[in-house]
C-alpha positions in Angstrom: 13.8 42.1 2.1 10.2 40.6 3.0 11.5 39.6 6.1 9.8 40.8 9.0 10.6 42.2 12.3 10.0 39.3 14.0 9.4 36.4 11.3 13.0 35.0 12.8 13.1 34.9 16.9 16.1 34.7 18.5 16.3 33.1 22.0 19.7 34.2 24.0 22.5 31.3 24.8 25.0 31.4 27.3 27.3 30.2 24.6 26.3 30.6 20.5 25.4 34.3 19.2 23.4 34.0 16.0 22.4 37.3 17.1 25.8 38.4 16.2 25.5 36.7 12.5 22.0 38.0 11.8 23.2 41.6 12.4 25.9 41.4 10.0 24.1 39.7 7.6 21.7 42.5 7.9 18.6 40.2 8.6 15.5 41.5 11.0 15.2 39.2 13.7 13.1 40.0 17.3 14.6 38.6 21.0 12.8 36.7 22.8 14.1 35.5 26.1 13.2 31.7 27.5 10.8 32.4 30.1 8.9 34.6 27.9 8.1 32.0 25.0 5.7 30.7 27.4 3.6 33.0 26.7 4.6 34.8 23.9 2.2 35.1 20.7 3.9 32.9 18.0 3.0 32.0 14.1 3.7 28.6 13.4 2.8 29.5 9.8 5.6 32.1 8.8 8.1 32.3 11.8 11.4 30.9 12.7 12.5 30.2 16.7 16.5 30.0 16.8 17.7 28.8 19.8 21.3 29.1 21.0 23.5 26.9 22.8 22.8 27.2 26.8 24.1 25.1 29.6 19.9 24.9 30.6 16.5 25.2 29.3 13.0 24.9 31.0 11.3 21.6 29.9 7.9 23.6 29.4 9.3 25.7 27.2 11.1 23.2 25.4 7.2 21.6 25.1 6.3 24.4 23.7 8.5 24.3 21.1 7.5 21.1 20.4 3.4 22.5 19.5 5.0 25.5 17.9 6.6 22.8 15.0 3.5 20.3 15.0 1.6 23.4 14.0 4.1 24.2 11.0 6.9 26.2 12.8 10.5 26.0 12.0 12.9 25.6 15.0 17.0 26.1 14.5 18.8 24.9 17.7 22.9 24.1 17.9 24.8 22.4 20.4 23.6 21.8 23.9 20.0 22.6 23.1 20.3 19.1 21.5 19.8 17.3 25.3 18.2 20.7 26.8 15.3 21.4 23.8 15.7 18.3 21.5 15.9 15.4 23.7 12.7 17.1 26.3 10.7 17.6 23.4 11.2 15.6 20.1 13.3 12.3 22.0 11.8 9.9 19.7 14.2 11.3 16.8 17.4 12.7 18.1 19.3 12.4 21.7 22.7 13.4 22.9 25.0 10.3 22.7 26.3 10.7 25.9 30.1 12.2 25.2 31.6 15.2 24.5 33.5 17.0 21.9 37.0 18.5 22.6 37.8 21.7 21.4 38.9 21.3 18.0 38.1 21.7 14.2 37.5 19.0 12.0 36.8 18.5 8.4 33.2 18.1 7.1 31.5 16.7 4.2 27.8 17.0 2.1 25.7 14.1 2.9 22.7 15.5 0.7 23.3 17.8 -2.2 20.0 17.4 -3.2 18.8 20.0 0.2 18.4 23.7 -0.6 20.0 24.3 3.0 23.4 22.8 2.2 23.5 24.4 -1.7 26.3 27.0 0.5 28.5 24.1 1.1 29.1 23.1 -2.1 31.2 25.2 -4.3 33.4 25.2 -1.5 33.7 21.4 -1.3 35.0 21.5 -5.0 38.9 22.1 -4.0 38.9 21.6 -0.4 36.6 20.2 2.6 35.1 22.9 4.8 35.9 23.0 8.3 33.6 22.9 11.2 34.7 23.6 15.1 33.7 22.0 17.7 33.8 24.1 21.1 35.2 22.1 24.2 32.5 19.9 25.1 30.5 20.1 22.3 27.9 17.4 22.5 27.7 14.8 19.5 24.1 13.9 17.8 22.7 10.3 18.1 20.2 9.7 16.0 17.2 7.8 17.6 15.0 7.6 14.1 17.4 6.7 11.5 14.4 7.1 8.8 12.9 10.3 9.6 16.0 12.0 10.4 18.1 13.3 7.3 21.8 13.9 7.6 23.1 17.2 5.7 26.6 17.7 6.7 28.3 14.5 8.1 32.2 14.1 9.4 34.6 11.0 9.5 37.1 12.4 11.7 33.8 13.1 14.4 33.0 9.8 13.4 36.0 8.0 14.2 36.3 10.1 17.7 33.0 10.3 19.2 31.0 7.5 17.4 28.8 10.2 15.4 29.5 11.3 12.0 25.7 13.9 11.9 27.3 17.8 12.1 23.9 18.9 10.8 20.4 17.3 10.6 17.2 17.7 9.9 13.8 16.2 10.5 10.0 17.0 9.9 7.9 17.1 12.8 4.2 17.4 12.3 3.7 20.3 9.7 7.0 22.1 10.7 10.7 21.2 10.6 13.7 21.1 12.8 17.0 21.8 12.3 20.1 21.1 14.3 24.0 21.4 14.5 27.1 20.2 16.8 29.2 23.3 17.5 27.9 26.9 16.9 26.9 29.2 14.3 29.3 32.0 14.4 32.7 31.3 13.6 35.2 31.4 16.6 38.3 29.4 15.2 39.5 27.8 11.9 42.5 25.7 11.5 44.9 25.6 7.9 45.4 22.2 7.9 46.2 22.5 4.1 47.9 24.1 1.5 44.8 25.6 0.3 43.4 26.4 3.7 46.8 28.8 4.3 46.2 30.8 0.8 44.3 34.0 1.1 40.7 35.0 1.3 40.6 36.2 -2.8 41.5 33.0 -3.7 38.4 31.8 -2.1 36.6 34.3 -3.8 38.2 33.1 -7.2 37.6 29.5 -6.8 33.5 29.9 -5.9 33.5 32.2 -8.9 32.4 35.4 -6.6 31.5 38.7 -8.6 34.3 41.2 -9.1 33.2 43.5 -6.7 33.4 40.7 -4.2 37.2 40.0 -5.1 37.8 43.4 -4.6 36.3 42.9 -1.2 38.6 39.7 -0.4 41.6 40.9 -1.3 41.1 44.3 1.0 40.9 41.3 3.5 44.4 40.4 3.9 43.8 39.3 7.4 41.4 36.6 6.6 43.1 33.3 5.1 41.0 30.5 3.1 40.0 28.7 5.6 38.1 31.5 7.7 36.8 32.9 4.1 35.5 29.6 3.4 33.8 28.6 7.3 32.3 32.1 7.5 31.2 31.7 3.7 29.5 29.0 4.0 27.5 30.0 7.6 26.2 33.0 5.9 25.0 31.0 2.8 23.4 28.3 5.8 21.1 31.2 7.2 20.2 32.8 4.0 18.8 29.6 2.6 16.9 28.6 5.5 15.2 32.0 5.3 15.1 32.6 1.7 11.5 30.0 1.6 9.3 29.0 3.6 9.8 25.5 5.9 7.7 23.5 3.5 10.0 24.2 0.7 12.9 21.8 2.4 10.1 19.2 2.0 11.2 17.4 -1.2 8.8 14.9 -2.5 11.9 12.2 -1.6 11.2 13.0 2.5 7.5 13.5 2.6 5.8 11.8 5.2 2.9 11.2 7.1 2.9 12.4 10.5 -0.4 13.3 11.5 -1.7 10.5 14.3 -5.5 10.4 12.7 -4.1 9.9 8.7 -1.7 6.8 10.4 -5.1 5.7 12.1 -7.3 5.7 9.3 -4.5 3.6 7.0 -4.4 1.1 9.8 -7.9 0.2 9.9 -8.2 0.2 6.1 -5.5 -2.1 6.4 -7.1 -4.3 9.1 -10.5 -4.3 7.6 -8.9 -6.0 4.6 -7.4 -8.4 6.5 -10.4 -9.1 8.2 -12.5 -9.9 4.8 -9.5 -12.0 3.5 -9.2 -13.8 7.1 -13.4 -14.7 6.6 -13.2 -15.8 3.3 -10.3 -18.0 3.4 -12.5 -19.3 6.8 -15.6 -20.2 5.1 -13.8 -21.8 2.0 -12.2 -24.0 4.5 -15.1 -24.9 6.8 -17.1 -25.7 3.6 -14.6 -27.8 2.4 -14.2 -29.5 5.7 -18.2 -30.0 6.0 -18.4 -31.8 2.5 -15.5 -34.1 3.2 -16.8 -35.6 6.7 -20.2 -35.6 5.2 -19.0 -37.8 2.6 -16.7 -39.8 5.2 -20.0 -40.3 7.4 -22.1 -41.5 3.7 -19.2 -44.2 3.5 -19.1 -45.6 6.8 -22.8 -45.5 7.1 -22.9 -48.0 3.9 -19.9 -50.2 5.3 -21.3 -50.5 8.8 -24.3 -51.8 10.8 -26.3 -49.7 12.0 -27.4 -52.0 14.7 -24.4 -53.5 16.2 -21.9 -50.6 14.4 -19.7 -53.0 13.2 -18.8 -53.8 9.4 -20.9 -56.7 8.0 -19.1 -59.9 7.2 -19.3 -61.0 3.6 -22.1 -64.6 3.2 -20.9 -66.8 0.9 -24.3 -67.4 -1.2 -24.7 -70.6 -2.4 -26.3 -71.2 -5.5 -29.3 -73.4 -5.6 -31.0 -75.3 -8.0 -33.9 -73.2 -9.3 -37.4 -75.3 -8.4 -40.0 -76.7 -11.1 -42.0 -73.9 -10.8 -38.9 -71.4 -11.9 -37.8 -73.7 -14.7 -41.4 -73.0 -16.5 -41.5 -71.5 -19.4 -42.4 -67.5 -18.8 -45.9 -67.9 -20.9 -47.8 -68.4 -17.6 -47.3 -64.7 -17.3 -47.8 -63.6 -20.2 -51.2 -65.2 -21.1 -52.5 -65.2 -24.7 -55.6 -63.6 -25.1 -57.5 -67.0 -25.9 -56.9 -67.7 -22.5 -59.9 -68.2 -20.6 -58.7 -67.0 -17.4 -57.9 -63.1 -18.7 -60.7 -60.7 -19.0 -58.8 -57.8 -20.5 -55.3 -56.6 -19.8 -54.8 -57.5 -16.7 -54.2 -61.2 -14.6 -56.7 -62.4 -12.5 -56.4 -62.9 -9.0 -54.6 -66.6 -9.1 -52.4 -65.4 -11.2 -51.3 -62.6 -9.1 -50.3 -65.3 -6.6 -48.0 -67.3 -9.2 -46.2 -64.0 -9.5 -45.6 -63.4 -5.8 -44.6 -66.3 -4.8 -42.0 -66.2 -7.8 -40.8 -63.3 -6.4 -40.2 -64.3 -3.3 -38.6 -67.1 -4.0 -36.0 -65.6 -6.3 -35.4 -62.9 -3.3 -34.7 -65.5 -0.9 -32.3 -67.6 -3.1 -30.2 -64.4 -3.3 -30.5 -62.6 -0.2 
């Protein structure tokens, strides 16, 4: 009911009609051909671009697509506009893998529970698996950026045919979101590969616990079977989810991430600078350590070497001599008594001071 007239655009397909879905499901929507997004006025900040399948796509619009999400948009594409929109513009996440689909339906499973998109897919998981078709030459998802890139709805059967098991992903880009499927939105064909899938469209209706008034309406239905009640179910709860809140509200706290260039910038050189003050210490700790042990190597070898030839001195065996006469006296010659006539005061007089230098030099010469 607060939707507006053109809060969901719709570009034409050669291929899918959402178009088609929108108008049944009552929902506003505005058209908005290729060539004219160009140009066209849009608001990143409450709109919704839905682009259907289409055998081509001009690369400048596809870029433009690409601003229209960094600056918070939501973009919805399905099939081929995975190699024609996806691969031009966002590359570094998803790419086409290359083969292609026959036509056929397969069985589906919920990857993620936890996202509001898929909450459609669940009660009608609970007996049977929904069923997806994939159109002739449908083109399977590779996923380029495993992280960033959230699988919603997966497949074993596409799995084990076309090495891809993604049926619908999702990814942030910027301050917006993307969204994309195999296969189209509107239901086409179903196939009762079951019991349960053969049974009618009010027993559909009974096992997702629908209101009365909506059994009433399933079993006026006798043309629909389980399986088209449950595909066409579970499209209809796919759109009305994805418009129900805004982009950001598919943003859990488990997938937020930071995508803006200048925030990845900033962490890198706080990062960095760190490193750099680590790297310096750890540096000057080692250079001073390195310093002090050479400046001790250089004290030792300066005490064990010559200085004059450079080469380590060789031990002298010292002989021990005699001591002379004059050694042997007793030690009161040089320390006078004060009745001796020679000391005026404290001090020796000047013969004395001779006695004790030649004593000196003597005992320095028998030891060195």
């Amino acid at each position: 009911e607060n939707i507006g007239d053109d809060a969901v655009i719709v570009v034409p397909g050669t291929y899918d009609h959402i178009h088609q879905v929108l108008t049944s499901l009552k929902i506003p929507f505005k058209t908005v051909h290729q060539e004219e997004l160009l140009t066209y006025a849009l608001r990143p900040a409450d709109q919704t671009v839905y682009v259907n399948c289409a055998n081509s796509f001009p690369a400048a619009v596809a870029r433009r697509l690409r601003k229209f999400v960094d600056d918070g948009g939501q973009l919805i594409t399905t099939d081929w506009a995975l190699k024609n929109v996806l691969e031009v513009a966002f590359g570094e996440f998803v790419r086409h893998n290359g083969r292609m689909t026959g036509d056929e339906v397969v069985g589906i499973q919920v990857n993620d529970p936890t996202n509001p998109i898929v909450a459609g897919f669940l009660p009608a998981a609970k007996h049977v698996d929904p069923q997806w078709w994939l159109e002739s030459s449908s083109y399977p998802i590779e996923i380029v950026d495993a992280q960033r890139v959230r699988v919603l709805i997966k497949s074993n059967e596409l799995r084990q045919k076309y090495n891809s098991y993604a049926v619908l992903i999702t990814f942030d880009c910027g301050k917006g979101n993307v969204i994309h499927m195999i296969s189209h939105f509107y239901l086409q064909r179903s196939e009762t590969r079951g019991e349960r899938h053969k049974m009618s469209s009010e027993q559909f209706a009974m096992d997702m616990n629908a209101s009365e008034g909506i059994k009433a309406k399933a079993k006026k239905m006798s043309h629909l079977n389980y399986a088209q009640a449950q595909s066409s179910a579970t499209s209809s709860a796919f759109i009305y989810n994805q418009l129900a809140e805004p982009t950001t509200s598919f943003r859990t706290s488990e997938f937020k991430r930071i995508d803006a260039p200048w925030i990845g910038l900033l962490v890198l050189g706080v990062i960095v600078f760190f490193l750099s003050i680590i790297s310096i210490v750890i540096v000057c700790l080692l250079w001073r350590y390195f310093r002090r042990r050479a400046q001790l190597t250089n004290q030792t070898h300066a005490l064990t070497t010559n200085t004059t030839t450079g080469k380590r001195p060789i031990p002298v065996q010292i002989q021990e001599q005699p001591p002379t006469a004059y050694e042997t006296q007793k030690m009161e010659v040089f320390v006078p008594t004060n009745t001796d006539e020679r000391i005026h005061g404290r001090y020796p007089v000047h013969d004395d001071l001779e006695q004790v230098h030649r004593f000196y030099e003597r005992t320095t010469k028998a030891y060195f």
